[in-house]
C-alpha positions as CSV (number, residue, x, y, z in Angstrom):
1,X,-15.7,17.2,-16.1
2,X,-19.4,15.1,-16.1
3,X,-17.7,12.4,-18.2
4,X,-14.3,12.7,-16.3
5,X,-16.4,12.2,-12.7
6,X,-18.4,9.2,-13.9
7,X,-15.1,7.4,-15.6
8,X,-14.2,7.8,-12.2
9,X,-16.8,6.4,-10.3
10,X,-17.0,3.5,-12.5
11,X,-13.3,3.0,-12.4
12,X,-13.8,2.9,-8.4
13,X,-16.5,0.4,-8.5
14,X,-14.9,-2.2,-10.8
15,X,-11.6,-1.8,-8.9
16,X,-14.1,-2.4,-5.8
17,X,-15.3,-4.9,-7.0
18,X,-12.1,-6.8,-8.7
19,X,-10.5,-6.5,-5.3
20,X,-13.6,-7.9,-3.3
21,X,-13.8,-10.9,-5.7
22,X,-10.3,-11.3,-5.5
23,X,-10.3,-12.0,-2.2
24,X,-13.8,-14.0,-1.9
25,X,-12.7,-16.5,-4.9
26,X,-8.8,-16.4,-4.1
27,X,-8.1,-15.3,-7.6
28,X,-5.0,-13.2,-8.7
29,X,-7.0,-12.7,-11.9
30,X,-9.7,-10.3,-10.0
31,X,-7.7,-8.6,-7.6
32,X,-5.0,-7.1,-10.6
33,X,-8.1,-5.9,-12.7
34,X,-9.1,-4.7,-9.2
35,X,-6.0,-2.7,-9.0
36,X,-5.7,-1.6,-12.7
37,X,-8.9,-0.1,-12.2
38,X,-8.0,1.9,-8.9
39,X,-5.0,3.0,-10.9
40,X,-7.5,3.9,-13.7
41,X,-9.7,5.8,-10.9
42,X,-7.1,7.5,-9.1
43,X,-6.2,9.2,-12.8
44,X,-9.5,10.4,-13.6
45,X,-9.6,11.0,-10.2
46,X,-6.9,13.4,-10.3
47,X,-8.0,14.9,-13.7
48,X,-11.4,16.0,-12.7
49,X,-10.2,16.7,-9.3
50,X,-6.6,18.0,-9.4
51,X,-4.0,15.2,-8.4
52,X,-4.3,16.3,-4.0
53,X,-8.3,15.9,-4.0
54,X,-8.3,13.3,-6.7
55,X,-5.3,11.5,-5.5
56,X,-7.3,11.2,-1.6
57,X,-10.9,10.0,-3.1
58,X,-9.5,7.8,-5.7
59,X,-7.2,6.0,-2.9
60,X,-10.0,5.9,-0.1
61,X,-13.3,5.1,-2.1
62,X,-13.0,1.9,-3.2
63,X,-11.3,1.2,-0.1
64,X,-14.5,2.3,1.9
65,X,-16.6,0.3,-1.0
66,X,-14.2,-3.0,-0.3
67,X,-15.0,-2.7,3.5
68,X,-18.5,-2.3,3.5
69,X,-19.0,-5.9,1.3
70,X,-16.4,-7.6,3.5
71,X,-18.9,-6.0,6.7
72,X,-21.7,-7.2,4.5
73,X,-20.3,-10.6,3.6
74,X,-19.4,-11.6,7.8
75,X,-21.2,-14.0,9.4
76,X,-21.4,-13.1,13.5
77,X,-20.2,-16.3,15.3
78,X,-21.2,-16.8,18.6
79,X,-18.4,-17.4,20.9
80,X,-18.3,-20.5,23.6
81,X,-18.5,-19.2,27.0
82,X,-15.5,-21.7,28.2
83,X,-12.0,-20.7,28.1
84,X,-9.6,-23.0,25.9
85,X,-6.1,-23.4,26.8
86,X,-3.2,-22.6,24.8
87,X,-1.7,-25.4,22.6
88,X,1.4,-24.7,24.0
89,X,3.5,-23.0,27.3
90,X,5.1,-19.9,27.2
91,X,9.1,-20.5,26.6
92,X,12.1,-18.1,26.2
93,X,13.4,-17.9,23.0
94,X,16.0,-15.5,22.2
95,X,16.8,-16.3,18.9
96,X,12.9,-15.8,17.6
97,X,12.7,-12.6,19.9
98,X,15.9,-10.8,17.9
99,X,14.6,-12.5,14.8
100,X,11.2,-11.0,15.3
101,X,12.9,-7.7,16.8
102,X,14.8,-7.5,13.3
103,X,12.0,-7.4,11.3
104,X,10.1,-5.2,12.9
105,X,13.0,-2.6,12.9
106,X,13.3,-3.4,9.2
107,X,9.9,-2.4,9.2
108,X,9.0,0.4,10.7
109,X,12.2,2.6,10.7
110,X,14.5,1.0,7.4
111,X,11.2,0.7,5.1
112,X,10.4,4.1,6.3
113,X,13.6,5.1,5.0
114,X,13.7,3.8,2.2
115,X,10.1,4.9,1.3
116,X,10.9,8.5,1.8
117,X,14.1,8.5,-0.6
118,X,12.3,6.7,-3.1
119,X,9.3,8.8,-2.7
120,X,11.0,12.5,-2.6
121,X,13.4,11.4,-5.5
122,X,10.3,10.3,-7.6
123,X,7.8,13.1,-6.5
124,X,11.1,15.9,-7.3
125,X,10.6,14.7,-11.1
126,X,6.9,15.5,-11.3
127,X,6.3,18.5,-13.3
128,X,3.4,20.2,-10.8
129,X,5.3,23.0,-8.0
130,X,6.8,22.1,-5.0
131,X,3.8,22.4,-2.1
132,X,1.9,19.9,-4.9
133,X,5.0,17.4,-5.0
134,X,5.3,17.5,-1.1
135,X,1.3,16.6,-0.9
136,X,1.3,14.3,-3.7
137,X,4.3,12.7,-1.7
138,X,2.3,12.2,1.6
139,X,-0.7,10.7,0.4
140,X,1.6,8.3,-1.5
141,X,4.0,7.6,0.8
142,X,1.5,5.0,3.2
143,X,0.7,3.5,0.3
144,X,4.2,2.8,-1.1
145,X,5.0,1.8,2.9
146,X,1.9,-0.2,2.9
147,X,2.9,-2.3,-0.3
148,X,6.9,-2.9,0.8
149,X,6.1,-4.1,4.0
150,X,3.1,-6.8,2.8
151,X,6.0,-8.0,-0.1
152,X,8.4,-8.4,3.1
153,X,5.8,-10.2,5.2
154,X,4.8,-12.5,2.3
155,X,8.4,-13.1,0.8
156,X,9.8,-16.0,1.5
157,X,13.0,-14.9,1.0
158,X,13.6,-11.5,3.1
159,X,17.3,-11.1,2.1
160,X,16.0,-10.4,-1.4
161,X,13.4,-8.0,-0.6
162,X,16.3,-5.9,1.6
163,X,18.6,-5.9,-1.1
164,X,15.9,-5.1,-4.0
165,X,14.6,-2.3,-1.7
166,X,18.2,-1.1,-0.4
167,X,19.3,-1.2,-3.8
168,X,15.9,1.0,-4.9
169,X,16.6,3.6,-1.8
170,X,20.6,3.9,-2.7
171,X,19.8,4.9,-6.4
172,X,17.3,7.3,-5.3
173,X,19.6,8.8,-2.8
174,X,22.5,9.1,-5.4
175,X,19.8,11.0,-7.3
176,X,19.2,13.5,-4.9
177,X,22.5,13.9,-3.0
178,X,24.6,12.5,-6.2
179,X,23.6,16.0,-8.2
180,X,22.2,13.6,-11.0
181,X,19.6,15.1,-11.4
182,X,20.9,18.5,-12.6
């Protein structure tokens, strides 16, 4: 359990620290080891631990590590005291105001959605009993959320992300409602 806890917390601090230098130098590189290692974390985590306990510190410590170097890192401005004027006047645009209304429905209810299919169909196959499955399900679920709504935001093509993730959420549902899973 010694060795399991201190795999753990070095797991968190590299994958704090592959994240943080990720994002200071810009570099892909970093930031995957930074998230190979929080995957590492959250499984020794969850073996010292149990997967609820292990599952919550292994998601929310290097988290809290990442934070406190960014807070570390920021260098106070000091504001002007005049007011600048927008670059631009205020215009009615209907077709960027549905547009913008579309995603955001996409977002918040349809990824939603599709999060909890995929997230109940995958958290029914783990072999832990049902009260574990239903917490290991909504401590995963944000994240999950979290990840398919920054891959919409940063695609570039959308149409592909809803039909990837639609796709993703209809075989899940066929797995639960379709009686494939036996």
């Amino acid at each position: 359990m010694i060795l399991g806890s201190i795999l753990a917390l070095i797991g968190s601090a590299v994958a704090a620290g592959g994240v943080y230098m990720g994002w200071r130098n810009s570099s892909a590189v970093y930031a995957w080891l930074g998230w190979l290692a929080a995957a590492g974390s959250v499984y020794c985590w969850s073996l010292t631990l149990g997967v609820e306990y292990g599952l919550t510190i292994g998601l929310c410590l290097p988290a809290l590590t990442v934070w406190a170097a960014i807070a570390i890192e920021a260098n106070p401005q000091r504001q002007t005291p005049e007011r600048v004027k927008p670059a631009h006047q205020w215009r009615f645009a209907p077709y960027q105001i549905a547009r913008q209304t579309g995603h955001i429905l996409y977002v918040l209810p349809g990824q939603m959605f599709i999060c909890a299919l995929i997230m109940i169909a995958l958290v029914y196959q783990l072999p832990v009993s049902e009260p574990k499955q239903m917490a290991i399900g909504v401590l995963v679920m944000p994240v999950l959320w979290g990840l398919l709504a920054y891959w919409y935001v940063l695609s570039s093509r959308k149409w592909l992300h809803i039909v990837l993730s639609s796709g993703a959420a209809a075989v899940a549902g066929l797995w639960l409602f379709g009686g494939a899973h036996g």
